[in-house]
PDB file of the backbone (N, CA, C, O) and the ligand in Angstrom, with CONECT records:
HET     ZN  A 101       1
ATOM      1  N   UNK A   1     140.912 229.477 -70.789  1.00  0.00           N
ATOM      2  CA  UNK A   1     141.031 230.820 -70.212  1.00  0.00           C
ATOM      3  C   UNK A   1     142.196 230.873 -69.221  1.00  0.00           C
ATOM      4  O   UNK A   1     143.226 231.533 -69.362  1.00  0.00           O
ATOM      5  N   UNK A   2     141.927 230.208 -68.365  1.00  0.00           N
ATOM      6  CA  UNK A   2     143.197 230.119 -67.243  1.00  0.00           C
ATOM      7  C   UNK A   2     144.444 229.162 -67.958  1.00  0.00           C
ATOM      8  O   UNK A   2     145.494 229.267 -67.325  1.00  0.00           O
ATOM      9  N   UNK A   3     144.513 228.429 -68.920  1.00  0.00           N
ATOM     10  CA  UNK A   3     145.181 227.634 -69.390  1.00  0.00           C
ATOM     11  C   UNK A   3     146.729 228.575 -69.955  1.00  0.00           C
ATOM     12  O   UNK A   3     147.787 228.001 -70.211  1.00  0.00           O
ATOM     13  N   UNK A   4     146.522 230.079 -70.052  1.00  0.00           N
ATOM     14  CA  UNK A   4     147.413 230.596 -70.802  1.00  0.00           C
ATOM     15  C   UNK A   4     148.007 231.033 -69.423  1.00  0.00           C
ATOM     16  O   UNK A   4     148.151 232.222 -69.708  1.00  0.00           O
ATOM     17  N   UNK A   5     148.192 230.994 -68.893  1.00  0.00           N
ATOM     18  CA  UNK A   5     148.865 231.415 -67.419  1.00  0.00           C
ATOM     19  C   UNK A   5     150.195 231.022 -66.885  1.00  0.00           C
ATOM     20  O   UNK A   5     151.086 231.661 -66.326  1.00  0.00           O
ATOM     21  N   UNK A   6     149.975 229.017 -67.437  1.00  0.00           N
ATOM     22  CA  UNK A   6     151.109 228.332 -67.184  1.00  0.00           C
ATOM     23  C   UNK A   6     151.944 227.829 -68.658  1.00  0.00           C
ATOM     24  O   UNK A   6     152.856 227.004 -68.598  1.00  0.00           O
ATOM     25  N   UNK A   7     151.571 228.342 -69.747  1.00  0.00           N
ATOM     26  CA  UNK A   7     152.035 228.025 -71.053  1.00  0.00           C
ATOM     27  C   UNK A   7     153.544 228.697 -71.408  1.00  0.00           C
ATOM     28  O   UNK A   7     154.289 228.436 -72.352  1.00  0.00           O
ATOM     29  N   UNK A   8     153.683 229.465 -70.526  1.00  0.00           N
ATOM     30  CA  UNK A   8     155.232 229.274 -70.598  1.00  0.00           C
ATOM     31  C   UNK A   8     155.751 229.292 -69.014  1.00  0.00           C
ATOM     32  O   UNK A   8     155.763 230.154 -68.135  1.00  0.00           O
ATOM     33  N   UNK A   9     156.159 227.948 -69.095  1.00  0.00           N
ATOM     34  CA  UNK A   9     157.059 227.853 -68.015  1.00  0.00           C
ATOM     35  C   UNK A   9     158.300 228.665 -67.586  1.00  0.00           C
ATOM     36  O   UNK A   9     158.772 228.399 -66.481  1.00  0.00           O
ATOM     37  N   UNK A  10     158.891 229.638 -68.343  1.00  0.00           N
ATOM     38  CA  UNK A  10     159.719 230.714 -67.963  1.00  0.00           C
ATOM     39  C   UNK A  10     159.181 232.026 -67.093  1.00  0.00           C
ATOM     40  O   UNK A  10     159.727 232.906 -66.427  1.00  0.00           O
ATOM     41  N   UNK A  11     157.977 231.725 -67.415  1.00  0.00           N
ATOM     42  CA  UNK A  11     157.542 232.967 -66.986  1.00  0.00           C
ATOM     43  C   UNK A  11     157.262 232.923 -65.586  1.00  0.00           C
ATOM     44  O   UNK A  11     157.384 233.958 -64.931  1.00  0.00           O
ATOM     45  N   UNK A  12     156.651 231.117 -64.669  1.00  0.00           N
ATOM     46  CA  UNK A  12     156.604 231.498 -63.905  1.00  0.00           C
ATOM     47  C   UNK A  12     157.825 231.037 -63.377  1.00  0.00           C
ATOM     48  O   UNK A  12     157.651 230.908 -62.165  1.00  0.00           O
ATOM     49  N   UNK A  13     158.878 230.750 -63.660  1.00  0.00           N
ATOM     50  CA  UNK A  13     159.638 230.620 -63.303  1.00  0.00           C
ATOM     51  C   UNK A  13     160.953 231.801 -62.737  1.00  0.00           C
ATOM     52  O   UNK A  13     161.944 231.694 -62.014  1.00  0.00           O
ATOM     53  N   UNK A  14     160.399 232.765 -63.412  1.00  0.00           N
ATOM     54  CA  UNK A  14     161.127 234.313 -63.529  1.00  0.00           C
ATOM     55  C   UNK A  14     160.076 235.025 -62.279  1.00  0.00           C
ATOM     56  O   UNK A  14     160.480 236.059 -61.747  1.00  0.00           O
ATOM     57  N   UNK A  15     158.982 234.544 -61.924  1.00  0.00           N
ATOM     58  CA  UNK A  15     157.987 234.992 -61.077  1.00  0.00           C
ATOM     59  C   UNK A  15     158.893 234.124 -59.667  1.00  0.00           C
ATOM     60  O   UNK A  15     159.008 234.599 -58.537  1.00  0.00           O
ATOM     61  N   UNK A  16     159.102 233.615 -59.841  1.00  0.00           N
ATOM     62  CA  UNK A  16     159.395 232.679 -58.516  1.00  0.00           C
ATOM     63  C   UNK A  16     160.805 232.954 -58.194  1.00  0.00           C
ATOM     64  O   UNK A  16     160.911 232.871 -56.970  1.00  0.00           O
ATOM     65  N   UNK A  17     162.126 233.294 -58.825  1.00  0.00           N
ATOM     66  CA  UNK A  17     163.002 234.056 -58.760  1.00  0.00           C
ATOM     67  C   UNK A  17     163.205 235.461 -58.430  1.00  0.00           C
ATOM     68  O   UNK A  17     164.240 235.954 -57.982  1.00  0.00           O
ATOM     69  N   UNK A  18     161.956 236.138 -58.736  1.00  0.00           N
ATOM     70  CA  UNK A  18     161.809 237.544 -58.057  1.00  0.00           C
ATOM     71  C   UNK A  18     161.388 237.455 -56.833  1.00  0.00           C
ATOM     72  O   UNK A  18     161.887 238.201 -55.989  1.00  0.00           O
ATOM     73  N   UNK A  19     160.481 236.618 -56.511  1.00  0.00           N
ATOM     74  CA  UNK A  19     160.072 236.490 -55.059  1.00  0.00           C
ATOM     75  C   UNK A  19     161.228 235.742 -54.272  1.00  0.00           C
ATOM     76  O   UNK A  19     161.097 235.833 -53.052  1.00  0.00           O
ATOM     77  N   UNK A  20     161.863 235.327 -54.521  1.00  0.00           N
ATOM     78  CA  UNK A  20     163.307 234.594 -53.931  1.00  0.00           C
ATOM     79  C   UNK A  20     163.929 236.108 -53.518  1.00  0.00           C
ATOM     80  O   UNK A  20     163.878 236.741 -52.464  1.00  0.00           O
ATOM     81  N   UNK A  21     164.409 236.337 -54.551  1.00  0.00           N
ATOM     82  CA  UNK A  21     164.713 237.723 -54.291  1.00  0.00           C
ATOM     83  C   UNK A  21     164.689 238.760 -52.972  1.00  0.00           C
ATOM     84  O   UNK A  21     165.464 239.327 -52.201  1.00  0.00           O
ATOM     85  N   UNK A  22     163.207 238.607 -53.262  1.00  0.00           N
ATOM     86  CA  UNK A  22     162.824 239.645 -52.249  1.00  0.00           C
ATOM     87  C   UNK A  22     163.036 239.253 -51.039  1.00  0.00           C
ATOM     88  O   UNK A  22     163.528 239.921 -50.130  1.00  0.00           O
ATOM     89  N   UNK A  23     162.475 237.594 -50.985  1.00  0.00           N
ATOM     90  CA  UNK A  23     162.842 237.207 -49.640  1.00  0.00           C
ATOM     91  C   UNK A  23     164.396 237.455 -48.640  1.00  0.00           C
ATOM     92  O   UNK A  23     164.622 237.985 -47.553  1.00  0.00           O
ATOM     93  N   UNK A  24     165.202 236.792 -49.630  1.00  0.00           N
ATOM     94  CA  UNK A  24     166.302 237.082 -49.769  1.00  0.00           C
ATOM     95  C   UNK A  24     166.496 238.381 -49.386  1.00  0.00           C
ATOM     96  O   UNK A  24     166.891 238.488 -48.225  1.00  0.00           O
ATOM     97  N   UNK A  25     166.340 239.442 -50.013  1.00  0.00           N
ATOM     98  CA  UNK A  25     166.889 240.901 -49.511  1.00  0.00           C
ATOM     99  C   UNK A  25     165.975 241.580 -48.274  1.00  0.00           C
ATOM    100  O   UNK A  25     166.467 242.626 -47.850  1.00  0.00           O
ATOM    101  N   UNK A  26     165.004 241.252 -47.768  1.00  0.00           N
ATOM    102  CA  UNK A  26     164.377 241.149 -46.212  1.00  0.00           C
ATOM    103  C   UNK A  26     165.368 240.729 -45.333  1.00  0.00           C
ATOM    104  O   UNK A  26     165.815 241.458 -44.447  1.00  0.00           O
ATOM    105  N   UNK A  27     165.931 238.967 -45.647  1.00  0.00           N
ATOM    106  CA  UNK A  27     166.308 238.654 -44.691  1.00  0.00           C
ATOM    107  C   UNK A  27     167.736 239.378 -44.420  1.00  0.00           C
ATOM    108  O   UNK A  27     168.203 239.563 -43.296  1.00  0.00           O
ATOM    109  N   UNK A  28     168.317 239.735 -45.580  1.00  0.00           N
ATOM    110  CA  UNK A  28     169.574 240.275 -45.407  1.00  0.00           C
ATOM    111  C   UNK A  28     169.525 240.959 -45.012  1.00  0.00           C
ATOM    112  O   UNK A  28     170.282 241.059 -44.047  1.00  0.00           O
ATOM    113  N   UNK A  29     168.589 242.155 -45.329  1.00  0.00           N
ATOM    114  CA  UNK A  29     168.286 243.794 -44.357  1.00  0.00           C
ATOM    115  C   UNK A  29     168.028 243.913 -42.837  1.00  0.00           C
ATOM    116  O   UNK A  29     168.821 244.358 -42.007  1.00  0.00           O
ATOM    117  N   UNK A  30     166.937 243.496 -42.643  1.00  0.00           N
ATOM    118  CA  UNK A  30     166.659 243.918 -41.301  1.00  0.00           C
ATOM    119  C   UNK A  30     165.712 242.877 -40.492  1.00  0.00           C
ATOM    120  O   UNK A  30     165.209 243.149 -39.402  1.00  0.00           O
ATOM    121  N   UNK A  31     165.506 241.420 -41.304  1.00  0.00           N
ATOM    122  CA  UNK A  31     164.502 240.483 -40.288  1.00  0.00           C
ATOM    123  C   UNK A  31     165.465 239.797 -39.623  1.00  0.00           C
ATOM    124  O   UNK A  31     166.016 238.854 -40.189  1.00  0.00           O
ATOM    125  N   UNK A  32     165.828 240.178 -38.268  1.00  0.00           N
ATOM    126  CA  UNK A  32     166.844 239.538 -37.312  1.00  0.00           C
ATOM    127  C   UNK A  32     166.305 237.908 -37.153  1.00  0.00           C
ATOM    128  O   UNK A  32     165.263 237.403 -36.734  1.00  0.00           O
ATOM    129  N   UNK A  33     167.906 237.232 -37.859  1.00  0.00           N
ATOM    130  CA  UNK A  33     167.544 235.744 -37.120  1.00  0.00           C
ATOM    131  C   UNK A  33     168.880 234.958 -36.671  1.00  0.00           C
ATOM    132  O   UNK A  33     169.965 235.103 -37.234  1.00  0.00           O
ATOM    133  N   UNK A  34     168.655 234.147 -35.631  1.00  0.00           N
ATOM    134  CA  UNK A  34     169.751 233.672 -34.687  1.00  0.00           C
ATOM    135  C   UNK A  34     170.401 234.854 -34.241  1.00  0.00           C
ATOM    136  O   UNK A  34     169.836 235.929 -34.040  1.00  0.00           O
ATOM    137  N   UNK A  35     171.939 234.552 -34.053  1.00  0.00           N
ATOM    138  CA  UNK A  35     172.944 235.174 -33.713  1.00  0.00           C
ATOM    139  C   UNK A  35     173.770 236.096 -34.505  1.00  0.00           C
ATOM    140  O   UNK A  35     174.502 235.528 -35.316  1.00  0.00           O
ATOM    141  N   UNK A  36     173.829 237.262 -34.474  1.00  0.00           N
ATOM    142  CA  UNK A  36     175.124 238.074 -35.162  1.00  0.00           C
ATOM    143  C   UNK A  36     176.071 237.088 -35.278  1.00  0.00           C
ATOM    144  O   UNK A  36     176.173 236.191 -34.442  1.00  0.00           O
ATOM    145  N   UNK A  37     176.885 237.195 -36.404  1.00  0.00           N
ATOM    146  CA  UNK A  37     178.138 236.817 -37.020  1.00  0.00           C
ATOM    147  C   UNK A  37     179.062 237.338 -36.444  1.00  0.00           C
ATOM    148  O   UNK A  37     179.068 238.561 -36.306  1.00  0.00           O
ATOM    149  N   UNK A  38     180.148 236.502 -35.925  1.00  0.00           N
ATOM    150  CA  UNK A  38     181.785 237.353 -35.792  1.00  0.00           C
ATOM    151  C   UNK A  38     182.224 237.824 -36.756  1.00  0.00           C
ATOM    152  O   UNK A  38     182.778 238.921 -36.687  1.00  0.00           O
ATOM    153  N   UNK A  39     182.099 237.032 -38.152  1.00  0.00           N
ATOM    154  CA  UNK A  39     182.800 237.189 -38.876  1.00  0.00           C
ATOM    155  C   UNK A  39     181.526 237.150 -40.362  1.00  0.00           C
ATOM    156  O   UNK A  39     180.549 236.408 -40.263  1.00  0.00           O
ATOM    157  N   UNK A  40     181.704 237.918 -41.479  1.00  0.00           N
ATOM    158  CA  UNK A  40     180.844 238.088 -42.404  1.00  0.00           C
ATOM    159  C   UNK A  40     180.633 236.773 -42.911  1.00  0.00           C
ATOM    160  O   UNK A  40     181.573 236.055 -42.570  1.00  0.00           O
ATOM    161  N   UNK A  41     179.618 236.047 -43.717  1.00  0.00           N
ATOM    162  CA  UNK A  41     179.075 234.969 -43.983  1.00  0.00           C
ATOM    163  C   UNK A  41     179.327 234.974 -45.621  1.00  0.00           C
ATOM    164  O   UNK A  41     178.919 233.948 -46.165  1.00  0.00           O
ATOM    165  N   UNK A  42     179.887 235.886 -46.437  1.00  0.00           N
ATOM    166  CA  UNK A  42     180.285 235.717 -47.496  1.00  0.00           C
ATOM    167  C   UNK A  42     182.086 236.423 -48.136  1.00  0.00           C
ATOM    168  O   UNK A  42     182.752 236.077 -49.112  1.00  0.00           O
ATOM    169  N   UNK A  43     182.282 237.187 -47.365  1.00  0.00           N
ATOM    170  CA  UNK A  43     183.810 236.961 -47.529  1.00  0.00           C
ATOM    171  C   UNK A  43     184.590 236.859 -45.928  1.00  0.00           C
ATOM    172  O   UNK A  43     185.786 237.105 -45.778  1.00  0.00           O
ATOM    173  N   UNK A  44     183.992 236.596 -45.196  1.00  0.00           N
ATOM    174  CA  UNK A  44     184.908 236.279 -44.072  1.00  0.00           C
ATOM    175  C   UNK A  44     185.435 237.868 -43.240  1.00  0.00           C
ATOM    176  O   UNK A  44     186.165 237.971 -42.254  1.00  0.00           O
ATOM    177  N   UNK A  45     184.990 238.607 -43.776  1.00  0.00           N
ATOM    178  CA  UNK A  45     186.003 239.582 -42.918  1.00  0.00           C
ATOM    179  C   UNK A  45     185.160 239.946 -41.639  1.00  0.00           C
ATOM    180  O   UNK A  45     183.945 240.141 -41.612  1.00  0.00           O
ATOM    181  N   UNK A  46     186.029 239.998 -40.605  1.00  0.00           N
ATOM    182  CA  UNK A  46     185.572 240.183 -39.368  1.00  0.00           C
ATOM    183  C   UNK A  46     184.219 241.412 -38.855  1.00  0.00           C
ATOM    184  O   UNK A  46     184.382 242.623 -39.001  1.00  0.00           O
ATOM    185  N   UNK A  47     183.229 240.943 -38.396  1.00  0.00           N
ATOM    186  CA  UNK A  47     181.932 242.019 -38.357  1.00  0.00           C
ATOM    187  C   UNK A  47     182.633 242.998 -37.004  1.00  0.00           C
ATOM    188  O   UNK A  47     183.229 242.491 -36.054  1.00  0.00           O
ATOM    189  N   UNK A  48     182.437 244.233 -37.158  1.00  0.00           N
ATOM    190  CA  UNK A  48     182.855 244.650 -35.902  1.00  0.00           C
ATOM    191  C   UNK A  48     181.429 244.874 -35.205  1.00  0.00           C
ATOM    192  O   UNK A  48     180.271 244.967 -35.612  1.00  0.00           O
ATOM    193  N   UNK A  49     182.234 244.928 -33.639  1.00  0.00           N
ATOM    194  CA  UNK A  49     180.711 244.447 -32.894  1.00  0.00           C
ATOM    195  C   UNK A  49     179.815 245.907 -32.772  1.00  0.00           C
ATOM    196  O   UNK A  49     178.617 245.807 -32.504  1.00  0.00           O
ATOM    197  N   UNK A  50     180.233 246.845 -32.911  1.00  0.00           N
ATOM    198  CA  UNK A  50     179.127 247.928 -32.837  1.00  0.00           C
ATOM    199  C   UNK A  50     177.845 247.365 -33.917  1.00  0.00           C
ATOM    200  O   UNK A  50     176.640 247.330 -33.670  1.00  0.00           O
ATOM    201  N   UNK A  51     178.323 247.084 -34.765  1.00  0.00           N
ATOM    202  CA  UNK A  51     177.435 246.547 -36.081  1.00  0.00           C
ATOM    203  C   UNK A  51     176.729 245.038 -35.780  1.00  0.00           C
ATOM    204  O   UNK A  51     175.671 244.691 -36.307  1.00  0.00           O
ATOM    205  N   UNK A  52     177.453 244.260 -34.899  1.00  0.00           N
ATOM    206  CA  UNK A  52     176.613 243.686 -34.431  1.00  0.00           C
ATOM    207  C   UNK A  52     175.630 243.876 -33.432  1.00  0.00           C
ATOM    208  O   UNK A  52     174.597 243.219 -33.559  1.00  0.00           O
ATOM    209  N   UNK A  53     175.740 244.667 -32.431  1.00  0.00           N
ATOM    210  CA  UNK A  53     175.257 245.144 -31.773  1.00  0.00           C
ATOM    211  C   UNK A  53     173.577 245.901 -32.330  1.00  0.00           C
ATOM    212  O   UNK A  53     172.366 245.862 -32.114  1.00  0.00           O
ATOM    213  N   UNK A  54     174.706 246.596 -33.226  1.00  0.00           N
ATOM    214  CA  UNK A  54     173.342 247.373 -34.281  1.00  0.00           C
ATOM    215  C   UNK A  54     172.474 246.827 -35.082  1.00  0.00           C
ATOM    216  O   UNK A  54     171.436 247.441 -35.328  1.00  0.00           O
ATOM    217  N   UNK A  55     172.725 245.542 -35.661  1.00  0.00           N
ATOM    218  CA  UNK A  55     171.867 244.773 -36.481  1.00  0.00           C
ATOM    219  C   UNK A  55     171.791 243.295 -35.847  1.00  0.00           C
ATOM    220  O   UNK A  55     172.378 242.293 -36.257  1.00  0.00           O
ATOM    221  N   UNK A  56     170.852 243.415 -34.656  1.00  0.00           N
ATOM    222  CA  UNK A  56     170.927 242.002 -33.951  1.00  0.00           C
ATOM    223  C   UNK A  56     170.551 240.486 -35.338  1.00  0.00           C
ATOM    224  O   UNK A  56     169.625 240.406 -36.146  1.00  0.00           O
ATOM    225  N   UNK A  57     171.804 239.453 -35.058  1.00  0.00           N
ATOM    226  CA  UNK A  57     171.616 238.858 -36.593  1.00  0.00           C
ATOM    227  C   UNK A  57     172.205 238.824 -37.714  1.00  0.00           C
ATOM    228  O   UNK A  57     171.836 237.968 -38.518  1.00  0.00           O
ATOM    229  N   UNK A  58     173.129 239.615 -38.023  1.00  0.00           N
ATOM    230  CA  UNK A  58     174.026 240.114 -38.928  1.00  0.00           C
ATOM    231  C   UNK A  58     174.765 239.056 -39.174  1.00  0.00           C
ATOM    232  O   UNK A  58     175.342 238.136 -38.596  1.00  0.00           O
ATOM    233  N   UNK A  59     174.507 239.601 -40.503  1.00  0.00           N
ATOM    234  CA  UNK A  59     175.259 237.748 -41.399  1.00  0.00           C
ATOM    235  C   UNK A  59     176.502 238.712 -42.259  1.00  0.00           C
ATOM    236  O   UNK A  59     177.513 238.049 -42.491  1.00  0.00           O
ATOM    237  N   UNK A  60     176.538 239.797 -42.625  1.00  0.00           N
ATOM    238  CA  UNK A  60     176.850 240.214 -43.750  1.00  0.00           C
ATOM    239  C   UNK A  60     178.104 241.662 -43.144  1.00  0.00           C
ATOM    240  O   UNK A  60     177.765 242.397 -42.216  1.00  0.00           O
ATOM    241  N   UNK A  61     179.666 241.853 -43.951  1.00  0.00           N
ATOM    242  CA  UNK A  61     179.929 242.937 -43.346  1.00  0.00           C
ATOM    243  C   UNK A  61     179.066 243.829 -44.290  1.00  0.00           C
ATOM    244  O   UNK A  61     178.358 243.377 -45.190  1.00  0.00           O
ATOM    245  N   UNK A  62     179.220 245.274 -43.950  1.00  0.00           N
ATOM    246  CA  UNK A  62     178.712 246.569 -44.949  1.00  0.00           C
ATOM    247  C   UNK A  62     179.312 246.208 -46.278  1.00  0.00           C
ATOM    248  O   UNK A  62     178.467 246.677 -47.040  1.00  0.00           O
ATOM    249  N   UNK A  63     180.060 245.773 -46.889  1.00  0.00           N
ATOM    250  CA  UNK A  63     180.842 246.082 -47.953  1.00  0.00           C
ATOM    251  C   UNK A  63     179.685 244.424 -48.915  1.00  0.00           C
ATOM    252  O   UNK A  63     179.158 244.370 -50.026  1.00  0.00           O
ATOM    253  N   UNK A  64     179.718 243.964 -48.400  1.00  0.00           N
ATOM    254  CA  UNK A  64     178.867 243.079 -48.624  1.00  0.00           C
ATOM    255  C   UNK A  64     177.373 242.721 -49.067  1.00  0.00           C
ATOM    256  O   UNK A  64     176.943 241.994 -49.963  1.00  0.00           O
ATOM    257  N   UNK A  65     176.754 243.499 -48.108  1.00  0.00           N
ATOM    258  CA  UNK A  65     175.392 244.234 -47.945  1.00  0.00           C
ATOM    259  C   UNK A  65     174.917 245.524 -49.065  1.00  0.00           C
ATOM    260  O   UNK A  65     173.855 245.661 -49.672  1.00  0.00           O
ATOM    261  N   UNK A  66     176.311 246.494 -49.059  1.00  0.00           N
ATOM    262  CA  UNK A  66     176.311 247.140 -50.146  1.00  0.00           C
ATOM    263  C   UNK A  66     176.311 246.501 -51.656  1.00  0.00           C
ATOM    264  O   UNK A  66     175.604 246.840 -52.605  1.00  0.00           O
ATOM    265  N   UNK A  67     177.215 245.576 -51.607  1.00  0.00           N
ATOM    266  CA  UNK A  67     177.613 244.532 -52.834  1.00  0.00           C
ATOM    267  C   UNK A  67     175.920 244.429 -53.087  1.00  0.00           C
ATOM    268  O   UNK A  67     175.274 245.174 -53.823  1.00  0.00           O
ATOM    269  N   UNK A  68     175.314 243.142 -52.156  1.00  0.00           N
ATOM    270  CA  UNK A  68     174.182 243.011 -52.473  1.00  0.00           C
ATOM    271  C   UNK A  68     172.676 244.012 -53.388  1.00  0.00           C
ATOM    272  O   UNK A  68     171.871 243.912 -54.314  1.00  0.00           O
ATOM    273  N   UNK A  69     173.161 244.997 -52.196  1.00  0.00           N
ATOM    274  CA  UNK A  69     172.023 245.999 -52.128  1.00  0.00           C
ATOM    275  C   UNK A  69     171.987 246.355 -53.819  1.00  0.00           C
ATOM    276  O   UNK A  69     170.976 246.534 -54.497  1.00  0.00           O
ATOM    277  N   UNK A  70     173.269 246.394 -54.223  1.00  0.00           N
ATOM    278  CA  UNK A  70     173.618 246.728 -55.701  1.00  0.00           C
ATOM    279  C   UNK A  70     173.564 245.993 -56.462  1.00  0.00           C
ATOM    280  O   UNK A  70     173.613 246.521 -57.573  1.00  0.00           O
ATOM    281  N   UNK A  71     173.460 244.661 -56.500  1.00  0.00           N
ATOM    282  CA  UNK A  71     173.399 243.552 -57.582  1.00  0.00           C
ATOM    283  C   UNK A  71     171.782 243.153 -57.369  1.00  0.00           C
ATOM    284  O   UNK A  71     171.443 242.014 -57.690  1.00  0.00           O
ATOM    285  N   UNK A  72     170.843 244.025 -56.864  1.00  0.00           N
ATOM    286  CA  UNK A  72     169.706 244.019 -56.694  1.00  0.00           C
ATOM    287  C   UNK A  72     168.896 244.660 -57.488  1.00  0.00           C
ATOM    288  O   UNK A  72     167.924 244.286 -58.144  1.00  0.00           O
ATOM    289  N   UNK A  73     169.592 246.034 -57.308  1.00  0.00           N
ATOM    290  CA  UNK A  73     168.881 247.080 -57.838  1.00  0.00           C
ATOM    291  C   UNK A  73     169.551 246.943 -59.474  1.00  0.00           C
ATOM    292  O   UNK A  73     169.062 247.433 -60.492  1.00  0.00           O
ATOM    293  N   UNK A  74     170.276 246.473 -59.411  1.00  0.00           N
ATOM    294  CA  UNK A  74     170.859 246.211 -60.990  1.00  0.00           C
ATOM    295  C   UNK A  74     170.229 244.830 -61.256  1.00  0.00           C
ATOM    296  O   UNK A  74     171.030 244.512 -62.135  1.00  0.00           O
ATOM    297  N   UNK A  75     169.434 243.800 -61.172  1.00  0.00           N
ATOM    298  CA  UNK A  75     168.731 242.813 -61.551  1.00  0.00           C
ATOM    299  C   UNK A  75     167.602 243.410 -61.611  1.00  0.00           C
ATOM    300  O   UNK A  75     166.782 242.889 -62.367  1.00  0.00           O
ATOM    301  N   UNK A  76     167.203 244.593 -60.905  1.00  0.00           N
ATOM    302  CA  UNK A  76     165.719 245.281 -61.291  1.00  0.00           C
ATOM    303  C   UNK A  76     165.780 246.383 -62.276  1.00  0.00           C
ATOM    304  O   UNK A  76     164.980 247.158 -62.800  1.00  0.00           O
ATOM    305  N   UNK A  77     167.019 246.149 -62.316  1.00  0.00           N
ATOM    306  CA  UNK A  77     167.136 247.577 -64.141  1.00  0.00           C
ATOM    307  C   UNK A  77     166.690 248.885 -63.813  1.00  0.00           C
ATOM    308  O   UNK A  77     166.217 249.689 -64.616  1.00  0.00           O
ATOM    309  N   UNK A  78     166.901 249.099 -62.332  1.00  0.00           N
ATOM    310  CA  UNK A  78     166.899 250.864 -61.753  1.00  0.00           C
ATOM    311  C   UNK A  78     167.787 250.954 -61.816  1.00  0.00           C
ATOM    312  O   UNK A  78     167.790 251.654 -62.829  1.00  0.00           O
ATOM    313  N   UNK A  79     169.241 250.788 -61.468  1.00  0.00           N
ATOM    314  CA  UNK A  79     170.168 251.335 -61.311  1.00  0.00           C
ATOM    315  C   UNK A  79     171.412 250.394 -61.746  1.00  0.00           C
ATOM    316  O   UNK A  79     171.473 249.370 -61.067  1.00  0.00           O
ATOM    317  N   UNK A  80     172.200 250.496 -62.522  1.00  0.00           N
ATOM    318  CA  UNK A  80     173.414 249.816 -62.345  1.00  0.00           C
ATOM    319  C   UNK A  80     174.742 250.063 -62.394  1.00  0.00           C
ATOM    320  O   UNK A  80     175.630 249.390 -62.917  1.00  0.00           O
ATOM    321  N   UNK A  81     174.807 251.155 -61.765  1.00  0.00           N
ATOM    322  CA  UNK A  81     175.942 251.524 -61.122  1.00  0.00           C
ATOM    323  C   UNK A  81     176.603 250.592 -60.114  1.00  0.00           C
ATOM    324  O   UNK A  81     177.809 250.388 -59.970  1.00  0.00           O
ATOM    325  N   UNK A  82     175.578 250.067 -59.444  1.00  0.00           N
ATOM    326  CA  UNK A  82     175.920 249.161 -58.324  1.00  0.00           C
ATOM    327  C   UNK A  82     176.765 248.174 -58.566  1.00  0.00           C
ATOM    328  O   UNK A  82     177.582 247.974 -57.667  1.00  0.00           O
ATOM    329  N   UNK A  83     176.826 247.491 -59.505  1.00  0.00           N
ATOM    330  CA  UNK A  83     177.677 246.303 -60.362  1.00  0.00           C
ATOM    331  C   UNK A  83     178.616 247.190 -61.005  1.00  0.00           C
ATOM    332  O   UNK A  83     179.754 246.812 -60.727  1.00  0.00           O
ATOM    333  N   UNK A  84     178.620 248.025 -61.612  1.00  0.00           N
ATOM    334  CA  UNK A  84     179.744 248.678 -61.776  1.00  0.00           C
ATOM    335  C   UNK A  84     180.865 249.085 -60.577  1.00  0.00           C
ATOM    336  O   UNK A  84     182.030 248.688 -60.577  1.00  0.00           O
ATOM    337  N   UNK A  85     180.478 249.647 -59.924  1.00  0.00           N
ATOM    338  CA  UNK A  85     181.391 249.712 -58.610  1.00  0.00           C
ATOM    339  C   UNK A  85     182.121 248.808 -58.346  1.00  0.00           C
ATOM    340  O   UNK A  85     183.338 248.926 -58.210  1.00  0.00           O
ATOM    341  N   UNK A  86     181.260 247.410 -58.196  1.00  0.00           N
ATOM    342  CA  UNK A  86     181.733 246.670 -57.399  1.00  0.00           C
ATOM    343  C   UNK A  86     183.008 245.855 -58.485  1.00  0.00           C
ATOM    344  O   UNK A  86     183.727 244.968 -58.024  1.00  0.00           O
ATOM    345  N   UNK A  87     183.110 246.283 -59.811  1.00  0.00           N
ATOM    346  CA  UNK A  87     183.827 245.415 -60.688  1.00  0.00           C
ATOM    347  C   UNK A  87     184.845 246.327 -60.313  1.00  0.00           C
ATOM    348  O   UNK A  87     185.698 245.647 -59.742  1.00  0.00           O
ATOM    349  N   UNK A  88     185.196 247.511 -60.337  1.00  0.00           N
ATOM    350  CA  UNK A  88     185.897 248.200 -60.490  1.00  0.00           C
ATOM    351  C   UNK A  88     186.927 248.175 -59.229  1.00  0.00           C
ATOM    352  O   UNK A  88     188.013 248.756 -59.223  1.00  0.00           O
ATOM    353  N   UNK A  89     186.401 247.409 -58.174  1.00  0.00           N
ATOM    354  CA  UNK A  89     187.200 247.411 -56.419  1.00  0.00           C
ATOM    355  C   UNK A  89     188.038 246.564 -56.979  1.00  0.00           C
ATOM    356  O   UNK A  89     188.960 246.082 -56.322  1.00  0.00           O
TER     357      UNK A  89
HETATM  358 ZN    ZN A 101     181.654 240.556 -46.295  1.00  0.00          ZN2+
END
């Protein structure tokens, strides 16, 4: 009965990647940890400090965050415009 649960290992493996996920897009959003960034944590460009100020913690500039926010919602097959955009910059 319970035996069919773990009979394909993709599956929970696709279970455990969505929850990555999510974690992942919490921490990027809004669960403040350590110190604001000077500078963005995936292309380097300088955070300006109102934005640090504003998101105590900030790892990410906007352009970044947006990137994300969009390669999110396009791995959840609502929207994928978001990946489009971003090919097109
Ligand atoms: Zn950036």
């Amino acid at each position: 009965m319970a035996g069919g649960w773990t009979k394909d290992g993709a599956v929970s493996e696709q279970i455990e990647a969505s929850i990555n996920d999510e974690l992942a897009r919490m921490r990027a959003r809004k669960v403040p940890q350590g110190e604001s960034l000077t500078h963005c944590a995936d292309c380097e460009e300088p955070i300006p400090e109102a934005r640090r100020l504003a998101l105590p913690g900030v790892k990410l500039c906007i352009d970044c965050v947006r990137e994300r926010d969009g390669a999110f919602k396009a791995r959840g097959g609502i929207n994928r415009r978001g990946s489009k955009d971003s090919q097109l910059k």
